[in-house]
VODREN-984282 format. One record per residue (C-alpha): x, y, z; residue in one letter; chain; residue number from 1. Coordinates in steps of 0.05 Angstrom, whole numbers, plus 5000, padded with zeros to 4 digits. Example, Ala and Ser with C-alpha at 12.3 -4.5 7.8 and 13.67 -1.06 7.14 Angstrom:
<atoms>
@u=5246&v=4910&w=5156&rest=A&kette=A&nr=1
@u=5273&v=4979&w=5143&rest=S&kette=A&nr=2
</atoms>
This chain:
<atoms>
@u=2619&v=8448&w=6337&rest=X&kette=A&nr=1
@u=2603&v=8458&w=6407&rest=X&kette=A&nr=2
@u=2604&v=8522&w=6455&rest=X&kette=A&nr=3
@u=2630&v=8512&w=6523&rest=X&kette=A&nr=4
@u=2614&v=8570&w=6567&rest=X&kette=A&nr=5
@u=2656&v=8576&w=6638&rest=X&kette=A&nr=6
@u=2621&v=8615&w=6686&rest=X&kette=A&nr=7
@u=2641&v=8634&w=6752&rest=X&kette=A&nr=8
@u=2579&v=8633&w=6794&rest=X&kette=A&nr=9
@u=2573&v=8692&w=6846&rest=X&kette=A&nr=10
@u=2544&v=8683&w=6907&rest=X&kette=A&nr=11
@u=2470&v=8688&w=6909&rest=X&kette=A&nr=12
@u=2455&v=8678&w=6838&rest=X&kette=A&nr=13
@u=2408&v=8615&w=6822&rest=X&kette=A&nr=14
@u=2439&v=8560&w=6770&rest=X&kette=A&nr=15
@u=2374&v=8573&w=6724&rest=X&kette=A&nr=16
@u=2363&v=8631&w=6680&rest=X&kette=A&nr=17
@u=2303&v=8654&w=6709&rest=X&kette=A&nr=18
@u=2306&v=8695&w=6774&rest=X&kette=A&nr=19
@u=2261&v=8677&w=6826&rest=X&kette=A&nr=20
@u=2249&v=8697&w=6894&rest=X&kette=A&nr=21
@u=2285&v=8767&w=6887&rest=X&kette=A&nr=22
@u=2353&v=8727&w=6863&rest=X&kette=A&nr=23
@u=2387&v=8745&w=6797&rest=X&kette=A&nr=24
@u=2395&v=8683&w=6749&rest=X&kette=A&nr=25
@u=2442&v=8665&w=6694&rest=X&kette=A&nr=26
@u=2404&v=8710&w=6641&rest=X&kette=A&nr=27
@u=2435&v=8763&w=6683&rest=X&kette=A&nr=28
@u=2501&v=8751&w=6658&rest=X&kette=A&nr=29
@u=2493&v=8705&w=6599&rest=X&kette=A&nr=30
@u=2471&v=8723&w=6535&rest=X&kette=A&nr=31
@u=2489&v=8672&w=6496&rest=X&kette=A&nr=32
@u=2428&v=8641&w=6455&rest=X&kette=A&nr=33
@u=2410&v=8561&w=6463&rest=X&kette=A&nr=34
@u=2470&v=8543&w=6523&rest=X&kette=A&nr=35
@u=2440&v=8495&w=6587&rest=X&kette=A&nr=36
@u=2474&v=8483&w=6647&rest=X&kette=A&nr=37
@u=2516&v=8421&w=6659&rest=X&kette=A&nr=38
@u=2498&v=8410&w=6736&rest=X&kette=A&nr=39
@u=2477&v=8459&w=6790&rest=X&kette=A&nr=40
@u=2506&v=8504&w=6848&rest=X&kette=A&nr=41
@u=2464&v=8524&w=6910&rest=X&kette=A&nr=42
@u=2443&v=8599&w=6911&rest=X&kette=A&nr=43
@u=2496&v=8609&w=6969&rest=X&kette=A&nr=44
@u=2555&v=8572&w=6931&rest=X&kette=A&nr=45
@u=2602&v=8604&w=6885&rest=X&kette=A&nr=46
@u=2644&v=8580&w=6833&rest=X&kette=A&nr=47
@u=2650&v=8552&w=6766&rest=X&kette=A&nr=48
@u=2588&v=8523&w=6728&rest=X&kette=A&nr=49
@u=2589&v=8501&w=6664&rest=X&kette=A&nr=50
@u=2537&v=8516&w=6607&rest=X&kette=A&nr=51
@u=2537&v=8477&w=6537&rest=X&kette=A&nr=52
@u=2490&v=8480&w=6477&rest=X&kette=A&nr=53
@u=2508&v=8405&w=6463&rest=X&kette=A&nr=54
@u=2465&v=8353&w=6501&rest=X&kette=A&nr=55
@u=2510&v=8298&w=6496&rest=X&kette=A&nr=56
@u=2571&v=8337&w=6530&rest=X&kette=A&nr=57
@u=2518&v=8361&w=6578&rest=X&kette=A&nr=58
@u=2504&v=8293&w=6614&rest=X&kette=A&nr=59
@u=2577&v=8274&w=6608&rest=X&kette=A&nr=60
@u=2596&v=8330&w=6644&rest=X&kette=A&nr=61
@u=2531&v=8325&w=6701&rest=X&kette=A&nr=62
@u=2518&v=8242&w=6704&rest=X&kette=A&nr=63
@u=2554&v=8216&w=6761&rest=X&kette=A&nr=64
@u=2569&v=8156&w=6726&rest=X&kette=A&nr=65
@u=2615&v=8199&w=6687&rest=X&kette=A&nr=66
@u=2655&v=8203&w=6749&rest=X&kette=A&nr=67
@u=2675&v=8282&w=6725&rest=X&kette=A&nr=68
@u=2724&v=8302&w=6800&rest=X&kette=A&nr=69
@u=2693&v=8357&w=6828&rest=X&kette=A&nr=70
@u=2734&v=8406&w=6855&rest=X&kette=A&nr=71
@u=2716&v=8445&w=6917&rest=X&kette=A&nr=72
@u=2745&v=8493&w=6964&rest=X&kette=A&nr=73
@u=2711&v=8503&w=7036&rest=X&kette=A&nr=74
@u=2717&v=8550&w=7081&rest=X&kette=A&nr=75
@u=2697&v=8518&w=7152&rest=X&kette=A&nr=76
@u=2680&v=8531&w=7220&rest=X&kette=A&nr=77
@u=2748&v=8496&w=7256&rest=X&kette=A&nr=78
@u=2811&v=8476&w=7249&rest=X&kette=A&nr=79
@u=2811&v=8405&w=7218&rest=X&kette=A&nr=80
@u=2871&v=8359&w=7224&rest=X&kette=A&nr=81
@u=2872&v=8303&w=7175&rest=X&kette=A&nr=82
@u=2851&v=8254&w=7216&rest=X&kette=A&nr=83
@u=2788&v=8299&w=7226&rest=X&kette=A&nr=84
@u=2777&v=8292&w=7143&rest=X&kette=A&nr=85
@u=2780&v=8220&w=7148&rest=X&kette=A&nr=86
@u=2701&v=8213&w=7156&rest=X&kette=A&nr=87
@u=2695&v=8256&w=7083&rest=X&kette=A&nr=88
@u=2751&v=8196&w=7055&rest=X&kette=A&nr=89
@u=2706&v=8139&w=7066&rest=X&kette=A&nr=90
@u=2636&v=8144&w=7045&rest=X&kette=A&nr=91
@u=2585&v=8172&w=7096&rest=X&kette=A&nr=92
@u=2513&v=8166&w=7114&rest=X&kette=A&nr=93
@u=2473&v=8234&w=7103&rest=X&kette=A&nr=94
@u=2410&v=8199&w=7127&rest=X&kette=A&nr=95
@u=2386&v=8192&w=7054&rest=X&kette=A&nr=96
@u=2441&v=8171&w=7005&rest=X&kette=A&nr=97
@u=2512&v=8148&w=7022&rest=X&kette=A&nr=98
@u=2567&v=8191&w=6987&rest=X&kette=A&nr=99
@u=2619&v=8157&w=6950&rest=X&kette=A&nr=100
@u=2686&v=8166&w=6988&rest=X&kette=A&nr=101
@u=2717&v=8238&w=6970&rest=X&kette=A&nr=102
@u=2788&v=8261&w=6977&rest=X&kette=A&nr=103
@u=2806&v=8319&w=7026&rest=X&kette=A&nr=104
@u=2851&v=8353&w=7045&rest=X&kette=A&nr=105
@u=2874&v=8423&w=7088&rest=X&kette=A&nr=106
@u=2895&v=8484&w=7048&rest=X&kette=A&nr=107
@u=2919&v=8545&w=7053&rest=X&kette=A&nr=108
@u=2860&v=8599&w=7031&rest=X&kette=A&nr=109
@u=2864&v=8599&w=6951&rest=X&kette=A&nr=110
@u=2905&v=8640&w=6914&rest=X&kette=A&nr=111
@u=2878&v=8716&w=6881&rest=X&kette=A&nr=112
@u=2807&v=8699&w=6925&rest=X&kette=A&nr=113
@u=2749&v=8752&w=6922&rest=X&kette=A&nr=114
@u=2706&v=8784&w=6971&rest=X&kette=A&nr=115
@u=2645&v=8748&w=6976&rest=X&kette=A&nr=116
@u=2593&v=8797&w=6982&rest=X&kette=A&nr=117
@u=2564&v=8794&w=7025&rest=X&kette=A&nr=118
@u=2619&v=8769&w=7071&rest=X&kette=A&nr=119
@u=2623&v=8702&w=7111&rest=X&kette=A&nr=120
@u=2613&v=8718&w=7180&rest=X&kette=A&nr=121
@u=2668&v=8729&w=7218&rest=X&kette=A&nr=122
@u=2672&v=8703&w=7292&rest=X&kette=A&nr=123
@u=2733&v=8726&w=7335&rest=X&kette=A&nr=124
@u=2734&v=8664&w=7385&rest=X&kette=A&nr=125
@u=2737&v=8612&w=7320&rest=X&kette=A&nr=126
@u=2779&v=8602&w=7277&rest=X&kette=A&nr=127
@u=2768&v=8576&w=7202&rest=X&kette=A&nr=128
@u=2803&v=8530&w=7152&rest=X&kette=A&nr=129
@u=2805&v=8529&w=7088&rest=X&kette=A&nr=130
@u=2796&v=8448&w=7052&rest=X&kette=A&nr=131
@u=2792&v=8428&w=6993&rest=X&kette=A&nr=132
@u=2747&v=8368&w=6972&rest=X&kette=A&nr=133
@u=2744&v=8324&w=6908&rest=X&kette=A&nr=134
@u=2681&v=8289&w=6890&rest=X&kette=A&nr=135
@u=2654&v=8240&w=6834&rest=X&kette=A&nr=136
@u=2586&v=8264&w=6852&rest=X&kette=A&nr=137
@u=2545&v=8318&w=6867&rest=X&kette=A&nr=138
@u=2473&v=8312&w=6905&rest=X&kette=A&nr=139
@u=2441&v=8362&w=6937&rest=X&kette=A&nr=140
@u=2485&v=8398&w=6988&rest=X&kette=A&nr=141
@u=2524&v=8346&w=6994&rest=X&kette=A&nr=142
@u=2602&v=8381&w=7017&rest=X&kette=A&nr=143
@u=2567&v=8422&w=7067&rest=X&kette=A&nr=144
@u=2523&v=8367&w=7093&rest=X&kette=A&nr=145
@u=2598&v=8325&w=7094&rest=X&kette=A&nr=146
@u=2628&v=8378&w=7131&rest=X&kette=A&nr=147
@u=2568&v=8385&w=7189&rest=X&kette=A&nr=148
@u=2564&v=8315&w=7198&rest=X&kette=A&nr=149
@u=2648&v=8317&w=7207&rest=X&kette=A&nr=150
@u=2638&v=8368&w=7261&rest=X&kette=A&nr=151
@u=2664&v=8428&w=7218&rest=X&kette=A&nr=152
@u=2610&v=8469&w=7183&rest=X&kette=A&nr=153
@u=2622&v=8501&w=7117&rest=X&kette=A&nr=154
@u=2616&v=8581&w=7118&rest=X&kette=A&nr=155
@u=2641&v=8584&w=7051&rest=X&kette=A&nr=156
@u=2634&v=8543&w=6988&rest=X&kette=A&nr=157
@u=2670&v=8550&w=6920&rest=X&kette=A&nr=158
@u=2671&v=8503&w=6860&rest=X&kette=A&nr=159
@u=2738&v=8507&w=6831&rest=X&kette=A&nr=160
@u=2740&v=8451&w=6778&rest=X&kette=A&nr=161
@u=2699&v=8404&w=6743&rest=X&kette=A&nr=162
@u=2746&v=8349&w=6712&rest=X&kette=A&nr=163
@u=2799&v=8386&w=6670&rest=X&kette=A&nr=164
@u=2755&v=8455&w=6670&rest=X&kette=A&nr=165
@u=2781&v=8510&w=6721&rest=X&kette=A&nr=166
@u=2763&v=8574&w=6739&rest=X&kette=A&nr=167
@u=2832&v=8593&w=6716&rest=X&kette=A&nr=168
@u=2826&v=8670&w=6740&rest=X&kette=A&nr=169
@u=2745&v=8684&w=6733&rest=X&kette=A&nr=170
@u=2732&v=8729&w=6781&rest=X&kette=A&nr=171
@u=2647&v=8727&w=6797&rest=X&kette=A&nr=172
@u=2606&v=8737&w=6747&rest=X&kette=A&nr=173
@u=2654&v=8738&w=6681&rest=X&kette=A&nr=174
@u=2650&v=8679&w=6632&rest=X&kette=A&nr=175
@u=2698&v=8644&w=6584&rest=X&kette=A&nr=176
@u=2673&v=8608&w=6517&rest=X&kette=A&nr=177
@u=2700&v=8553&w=6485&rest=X&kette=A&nr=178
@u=2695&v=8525&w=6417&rest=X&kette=A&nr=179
@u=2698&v=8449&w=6411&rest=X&kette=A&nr=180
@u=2699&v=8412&w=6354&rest=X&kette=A&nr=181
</atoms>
């Protein structure tokens, strides 16, 4: 049997268990013996990230060629139309990789949302939108390096999903185990 920890990742806490630089990591807020991340989130993205003690389930869930959808919401600088998101549908040059084509699409801001502390920056004169983004990849950076190059820079960033896996109602920092056998 296999434990399946969902974690939702606050903002400014590292995807490794050690803290560095004066940032908490996992060990923080998991205490649970032998589990390994299955991918990564910046220290300035939020959301879920998932943590296994089976390898085998861990590269399914990380290895691209798994194509596991990411879900992710972003907050951005803008108002996108859908043609703006067409550039994030059909894969893009970053200068060094070309992302697979995503889907995107405007939404309203998600449902029972938290504070992020601290909070985005708020700028009377521009307004911000709220998209959500599906990927079969993940490199480095890669949604907020998408939405720069689209013309609409990401202020927020929140993994929601990872295939069938959801936050489901984690607020930051709280965790959900699974068994699977």
């Amino acid at each position: 049997m296999a434990r399946l920890v969902l974690f939702n990742k606050p903002y400014g806490v590292l995807s490794q268990f050690t803290p560095e630089d004066g940032h908490p990591g996992l060990k923080d807020f998991i205490d649970i013996p032998g589990v390994y991340a299955a991918g990564r989130l910046d220290r300035d993205s939020e959301g879920l990230l998932i943590l296994t003690d089976d390898g085998a389930l861990q590269h399914r869930l990380a290895d691209p060629r798994h194509k596991q959808p990411k879900t992710y919401w972003a907050q951005v600088e803008g108002a996108p139309t859908e043609a703006d998101l067409n550039p994030l549908r059909r894969a893009m040059n970053l200068g060094d990789f070309i992302t697979r084509p995503a889907r995107a699409r405007v939404i309203d801001e998600p449902d029972n949302l938290w504070q992020r502390v601290p909070p985005v920056r708020y700028r009377k004169a521009i307004a911000t939108t709220w998209i959500e983004i599906i990927l079969t990849e993940g490199k480095n950076r890669q949604v907020r390096r998408m939405t720069a190059k689209a013309g609409f820079p990401t202020l927020r960033l929140i993994r929601a999903a990872i295939g069938h896996h959801a936050l489901n109602g984690l607020r930051p920092g709280e965790l959900h185990i699974e068994i699977i056998k």
